[in-house]
Backbone bond lengths (Angstrom), bond angles and torsions (degrees), N, CA, C in turn:
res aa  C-N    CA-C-N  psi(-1)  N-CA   C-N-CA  omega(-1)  CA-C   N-CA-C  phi
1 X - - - 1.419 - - 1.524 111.04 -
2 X 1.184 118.93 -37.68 1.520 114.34 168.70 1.118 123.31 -70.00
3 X 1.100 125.39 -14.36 1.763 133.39 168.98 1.617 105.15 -72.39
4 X 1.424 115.07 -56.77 1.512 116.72 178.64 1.873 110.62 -66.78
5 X 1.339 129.95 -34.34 1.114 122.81 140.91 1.167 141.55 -1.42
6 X 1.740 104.32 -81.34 1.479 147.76 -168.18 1.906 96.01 -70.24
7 X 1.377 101.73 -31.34 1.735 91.64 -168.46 1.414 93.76 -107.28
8 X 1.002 132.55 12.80 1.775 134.73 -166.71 2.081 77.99 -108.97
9 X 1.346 122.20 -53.15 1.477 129.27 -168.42 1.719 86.08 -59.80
10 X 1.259 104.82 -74.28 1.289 93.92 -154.31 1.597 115.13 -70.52
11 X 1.506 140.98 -5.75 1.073 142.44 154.07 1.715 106.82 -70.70
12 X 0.952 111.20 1.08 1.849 115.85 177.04 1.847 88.49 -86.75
13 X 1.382 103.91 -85.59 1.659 114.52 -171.51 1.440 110.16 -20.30
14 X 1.677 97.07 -60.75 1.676 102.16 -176.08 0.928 121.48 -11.99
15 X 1.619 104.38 -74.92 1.745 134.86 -148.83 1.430 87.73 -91.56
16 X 1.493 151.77 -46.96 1.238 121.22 174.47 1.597 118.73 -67.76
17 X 1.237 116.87 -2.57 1.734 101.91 171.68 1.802 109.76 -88.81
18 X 1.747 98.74 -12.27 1.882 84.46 -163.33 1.513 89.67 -119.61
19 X 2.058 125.22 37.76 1.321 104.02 -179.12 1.410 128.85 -109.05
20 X 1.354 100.21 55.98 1.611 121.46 -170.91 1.176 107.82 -152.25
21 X 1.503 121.31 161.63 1.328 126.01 176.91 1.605 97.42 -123.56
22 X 1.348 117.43 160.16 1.213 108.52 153.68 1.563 122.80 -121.06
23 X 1.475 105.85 175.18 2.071 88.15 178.83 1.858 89.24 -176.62
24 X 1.321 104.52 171.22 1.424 120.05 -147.45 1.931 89.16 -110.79
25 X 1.187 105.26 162.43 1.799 96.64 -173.89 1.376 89.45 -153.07
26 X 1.408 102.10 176.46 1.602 112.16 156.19 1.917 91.03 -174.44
27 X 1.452 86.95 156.91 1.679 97.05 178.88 1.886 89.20 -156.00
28 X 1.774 109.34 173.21 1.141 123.02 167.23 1.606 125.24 -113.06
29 X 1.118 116.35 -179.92 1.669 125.54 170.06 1.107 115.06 168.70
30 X 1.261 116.13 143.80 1.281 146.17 -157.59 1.612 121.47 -88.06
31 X 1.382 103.96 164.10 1.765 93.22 175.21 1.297 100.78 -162.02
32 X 1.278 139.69 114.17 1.369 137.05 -170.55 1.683 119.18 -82.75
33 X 1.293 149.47 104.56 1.295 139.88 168.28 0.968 105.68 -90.93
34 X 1.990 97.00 132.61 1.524 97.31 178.37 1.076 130.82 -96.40
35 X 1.636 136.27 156.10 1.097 146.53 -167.18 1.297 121.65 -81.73
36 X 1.454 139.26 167.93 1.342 131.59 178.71 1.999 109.46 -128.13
37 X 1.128 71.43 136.66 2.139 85.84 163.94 1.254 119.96 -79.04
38 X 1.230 113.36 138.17 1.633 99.20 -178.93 1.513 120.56 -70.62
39 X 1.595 125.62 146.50 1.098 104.18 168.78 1.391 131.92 -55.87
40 X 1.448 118.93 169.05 1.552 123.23 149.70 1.473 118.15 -82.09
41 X 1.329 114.44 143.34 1.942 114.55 -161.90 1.808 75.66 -114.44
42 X 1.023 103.61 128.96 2.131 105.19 164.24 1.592 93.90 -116.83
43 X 1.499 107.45 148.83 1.186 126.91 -179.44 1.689 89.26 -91.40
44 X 1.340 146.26 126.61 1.455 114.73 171.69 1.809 90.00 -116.83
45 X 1.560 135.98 -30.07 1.478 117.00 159.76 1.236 118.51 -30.75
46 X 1.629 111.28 147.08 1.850 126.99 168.87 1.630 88.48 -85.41
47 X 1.391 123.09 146.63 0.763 114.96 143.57 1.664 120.48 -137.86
48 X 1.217 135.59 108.96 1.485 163.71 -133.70 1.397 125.94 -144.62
49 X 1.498 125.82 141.49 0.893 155.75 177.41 1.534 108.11 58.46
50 X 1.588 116.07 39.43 1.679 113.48 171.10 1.647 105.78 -68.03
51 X 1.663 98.62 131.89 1.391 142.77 -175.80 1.465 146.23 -162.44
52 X 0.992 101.23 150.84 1.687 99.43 -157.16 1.733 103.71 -47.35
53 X 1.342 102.70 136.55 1.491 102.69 -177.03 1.652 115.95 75.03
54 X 1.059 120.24 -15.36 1.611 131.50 148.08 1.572 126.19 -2.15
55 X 0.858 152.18 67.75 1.576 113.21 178.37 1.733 135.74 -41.21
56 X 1.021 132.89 156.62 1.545 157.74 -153.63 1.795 74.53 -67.13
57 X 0.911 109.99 164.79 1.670 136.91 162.47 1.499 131.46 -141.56
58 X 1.341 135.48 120.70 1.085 140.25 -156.07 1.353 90.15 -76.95
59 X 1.727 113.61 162.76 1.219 123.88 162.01 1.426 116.04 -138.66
60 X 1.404 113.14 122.39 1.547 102.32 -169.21 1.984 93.91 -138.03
61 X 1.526 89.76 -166.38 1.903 89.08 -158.36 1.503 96.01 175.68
62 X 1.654 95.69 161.26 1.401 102.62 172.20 1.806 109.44 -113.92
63 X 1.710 97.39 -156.19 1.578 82.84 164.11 1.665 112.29 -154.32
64 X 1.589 120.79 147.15 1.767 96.34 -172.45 1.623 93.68 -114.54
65 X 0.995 96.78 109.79 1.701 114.94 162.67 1.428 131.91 -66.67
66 X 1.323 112.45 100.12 1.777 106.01 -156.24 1.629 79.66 -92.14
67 X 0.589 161.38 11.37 1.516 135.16 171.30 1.913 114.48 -87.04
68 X 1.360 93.42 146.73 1.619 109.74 173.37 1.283 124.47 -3.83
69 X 1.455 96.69 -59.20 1.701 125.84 -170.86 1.573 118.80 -143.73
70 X 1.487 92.47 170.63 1.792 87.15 -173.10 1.252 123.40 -60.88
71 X 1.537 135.51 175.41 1.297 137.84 -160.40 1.740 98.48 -142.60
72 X 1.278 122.60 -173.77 1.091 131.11 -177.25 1.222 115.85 -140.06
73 X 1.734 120.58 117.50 1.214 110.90 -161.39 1.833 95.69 -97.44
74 X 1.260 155.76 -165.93 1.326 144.74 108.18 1.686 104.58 -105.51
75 X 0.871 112.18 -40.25 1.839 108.89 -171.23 1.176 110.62 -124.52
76 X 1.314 139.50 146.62 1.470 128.30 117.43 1.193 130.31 -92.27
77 X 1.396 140.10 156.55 1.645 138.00 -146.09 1.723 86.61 -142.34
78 X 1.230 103.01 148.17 1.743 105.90 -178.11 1.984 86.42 -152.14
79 X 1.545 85.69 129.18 1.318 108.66 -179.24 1.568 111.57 -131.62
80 X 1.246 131.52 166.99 1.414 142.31 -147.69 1.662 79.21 -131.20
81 X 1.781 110.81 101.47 1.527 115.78 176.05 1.552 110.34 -92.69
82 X 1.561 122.66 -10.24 1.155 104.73 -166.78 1.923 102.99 174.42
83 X 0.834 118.54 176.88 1.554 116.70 -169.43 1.761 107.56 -159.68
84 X 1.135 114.09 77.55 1.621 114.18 166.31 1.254 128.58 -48.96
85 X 1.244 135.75 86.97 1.804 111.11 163.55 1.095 139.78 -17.67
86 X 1.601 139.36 161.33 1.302 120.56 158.56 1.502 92.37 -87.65
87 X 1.864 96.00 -178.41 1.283 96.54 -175.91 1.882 108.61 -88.35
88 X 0.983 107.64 -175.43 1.572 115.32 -159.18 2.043 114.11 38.97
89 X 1.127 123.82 12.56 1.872 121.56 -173.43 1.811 77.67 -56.60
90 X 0.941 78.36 172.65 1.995 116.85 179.74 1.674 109.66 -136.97
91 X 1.333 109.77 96.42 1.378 111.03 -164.39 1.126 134.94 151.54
92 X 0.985 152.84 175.28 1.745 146.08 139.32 1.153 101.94 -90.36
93 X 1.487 116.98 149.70 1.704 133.32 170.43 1.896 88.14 -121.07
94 X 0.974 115.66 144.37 1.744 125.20 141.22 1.103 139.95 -162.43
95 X 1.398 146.89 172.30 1.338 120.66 -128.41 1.691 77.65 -97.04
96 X 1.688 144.21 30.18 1.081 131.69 -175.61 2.206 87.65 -100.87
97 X 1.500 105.52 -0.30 1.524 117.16 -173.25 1.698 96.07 -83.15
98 X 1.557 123.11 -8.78 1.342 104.04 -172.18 1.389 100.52 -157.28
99 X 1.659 90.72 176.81 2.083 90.16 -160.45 1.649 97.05 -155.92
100 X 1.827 57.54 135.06 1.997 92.41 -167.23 1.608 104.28 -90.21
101 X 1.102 136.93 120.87 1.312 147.99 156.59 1.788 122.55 -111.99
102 X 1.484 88.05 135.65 1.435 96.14 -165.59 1.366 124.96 61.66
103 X 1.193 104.05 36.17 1.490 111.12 -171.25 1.761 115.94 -70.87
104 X 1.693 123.90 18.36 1.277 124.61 -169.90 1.791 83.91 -146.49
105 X 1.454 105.17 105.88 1.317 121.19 -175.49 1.577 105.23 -98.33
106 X 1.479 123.38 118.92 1.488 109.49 153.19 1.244 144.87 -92.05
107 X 1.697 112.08 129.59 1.624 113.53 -165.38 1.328 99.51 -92.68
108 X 1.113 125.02 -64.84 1.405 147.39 175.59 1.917 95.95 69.94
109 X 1.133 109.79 69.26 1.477 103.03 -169.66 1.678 110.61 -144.35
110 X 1.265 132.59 117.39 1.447 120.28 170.65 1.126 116.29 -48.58
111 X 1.605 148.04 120.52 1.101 161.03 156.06 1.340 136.91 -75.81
112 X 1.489 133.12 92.68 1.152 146.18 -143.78 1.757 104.85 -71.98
113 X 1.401 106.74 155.39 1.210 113.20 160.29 1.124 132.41 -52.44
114 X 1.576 128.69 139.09 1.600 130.06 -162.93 1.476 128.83 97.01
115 X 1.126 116.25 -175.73 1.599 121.02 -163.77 1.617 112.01 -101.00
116 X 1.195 113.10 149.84 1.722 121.87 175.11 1.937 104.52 63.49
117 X 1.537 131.27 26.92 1.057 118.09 -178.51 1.579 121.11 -128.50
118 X 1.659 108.68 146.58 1.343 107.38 -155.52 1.432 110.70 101.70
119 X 1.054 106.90 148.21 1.587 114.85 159.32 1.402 136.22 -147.83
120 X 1.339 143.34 138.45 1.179 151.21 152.23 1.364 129.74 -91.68
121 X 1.464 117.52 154.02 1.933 112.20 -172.26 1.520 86.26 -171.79
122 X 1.408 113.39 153.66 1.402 116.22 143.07 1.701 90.17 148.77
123 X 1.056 134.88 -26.06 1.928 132.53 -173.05 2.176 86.82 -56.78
124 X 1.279 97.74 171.00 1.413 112.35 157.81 1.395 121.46 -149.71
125 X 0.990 117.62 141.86 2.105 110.05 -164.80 1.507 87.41 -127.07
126 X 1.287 109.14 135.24 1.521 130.76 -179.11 1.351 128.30 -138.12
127 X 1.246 132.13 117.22 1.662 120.94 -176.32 1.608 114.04 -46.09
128 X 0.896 139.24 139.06 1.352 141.82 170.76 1.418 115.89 -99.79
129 X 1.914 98.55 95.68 1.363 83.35 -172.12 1.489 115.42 -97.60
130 X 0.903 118.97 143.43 1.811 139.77 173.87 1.452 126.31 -102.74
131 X 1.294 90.94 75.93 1.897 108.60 -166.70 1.538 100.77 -46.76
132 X 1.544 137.49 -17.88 1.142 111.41 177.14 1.493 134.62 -121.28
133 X 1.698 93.77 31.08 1.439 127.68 179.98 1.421 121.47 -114.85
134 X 1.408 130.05 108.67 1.478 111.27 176.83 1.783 110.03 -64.31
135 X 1.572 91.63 133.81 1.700 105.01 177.93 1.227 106.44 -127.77
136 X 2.143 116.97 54.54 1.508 100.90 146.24 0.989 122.54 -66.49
137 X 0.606 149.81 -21.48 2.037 153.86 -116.30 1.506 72.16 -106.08
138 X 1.371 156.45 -61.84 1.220 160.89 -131.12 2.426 95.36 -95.79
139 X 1.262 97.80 -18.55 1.875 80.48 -172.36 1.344 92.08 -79.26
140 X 2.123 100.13 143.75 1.345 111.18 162.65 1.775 107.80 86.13
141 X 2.130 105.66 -7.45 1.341 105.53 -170.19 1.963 110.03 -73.96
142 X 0.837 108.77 137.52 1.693 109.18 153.38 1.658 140.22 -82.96
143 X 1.041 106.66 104.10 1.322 114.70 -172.85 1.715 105.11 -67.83
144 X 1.304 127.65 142.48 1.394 131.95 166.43 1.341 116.59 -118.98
145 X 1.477 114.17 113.48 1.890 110.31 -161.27 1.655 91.45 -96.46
146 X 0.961 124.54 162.34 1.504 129.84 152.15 1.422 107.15 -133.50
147 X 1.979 111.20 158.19 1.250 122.65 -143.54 1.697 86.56 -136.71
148 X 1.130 89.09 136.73 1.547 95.08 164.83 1.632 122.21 -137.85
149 X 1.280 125.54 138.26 1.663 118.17 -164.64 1.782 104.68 -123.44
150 X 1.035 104.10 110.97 1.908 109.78 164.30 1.446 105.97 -81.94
């Protein structure tokens, strides 16, 4: 009986030292980062009655961020895209009729999710007057600024 024992022990050890295999694998998985929408730039200043001898006018604004979560603004940039006549002016108007200062505003501010939030200010748009140029072409004109945000 100690012989059948002795080989019952040592047929135990055996099989627990060799009862695994090993082997090498690989698999994948994924991870999605999400992307962003650009903001909306709103002009929310009036800006009215530019004319020769005029003063400069500030232009300021908020912004509505449709994305998930907040965003990061550093600048907004305000540029002079275009200049409509009224109807019947006598003249040329163009945006060489007016002047953009400070037209690269810094926010440098995280900007939350949703509409009307955050703010920017600091450009100024001014008629440029040129005492020795007629500038009807410019009464009744509309200026069109566009905004851009890094």
């Amino acid at each position: 009986m100690f012989i059948v024992v002795g080989a019952f022990v040592l047929a135990m050890v055996g099989s627990i030292a060799f009862a695994y295999w090993t082997s090498d694998g690989s698999g994948t998985g994924y991870a999605d980062t999400g992307d962003t929408r650009p903001v909306v730039i709103e002009q929310t200043s009036v800006v009215s009655d530019l004319r020769p001898g005029g003063a400069p006018q500030t232009l300021s604004g908020r912004f509505d961020n449709p994305n998930a979560g907040p965003v990061f603004i550093g600048t907004v940039t305000a540029s002079i895209d275009g200049v409509t006549t009224a109807a019947g002016a006598v003249g040329e108007c163009t945006a060489d009729d007016y002047v953009l200062s400070g037209a690269e505003m810094t926010v440098n501010s995280e900007i939350a999710a949703g509409d009307d939030v955050g703010t920017w200010s600091g450009a100024r748009l001014a008629f440029d007057n040129k005492a020795t140029v007629d500038q009807d072409g410019c009464k009744g004109a509309t200026v069109t600024l566009a905004y851009t945000a890094r």
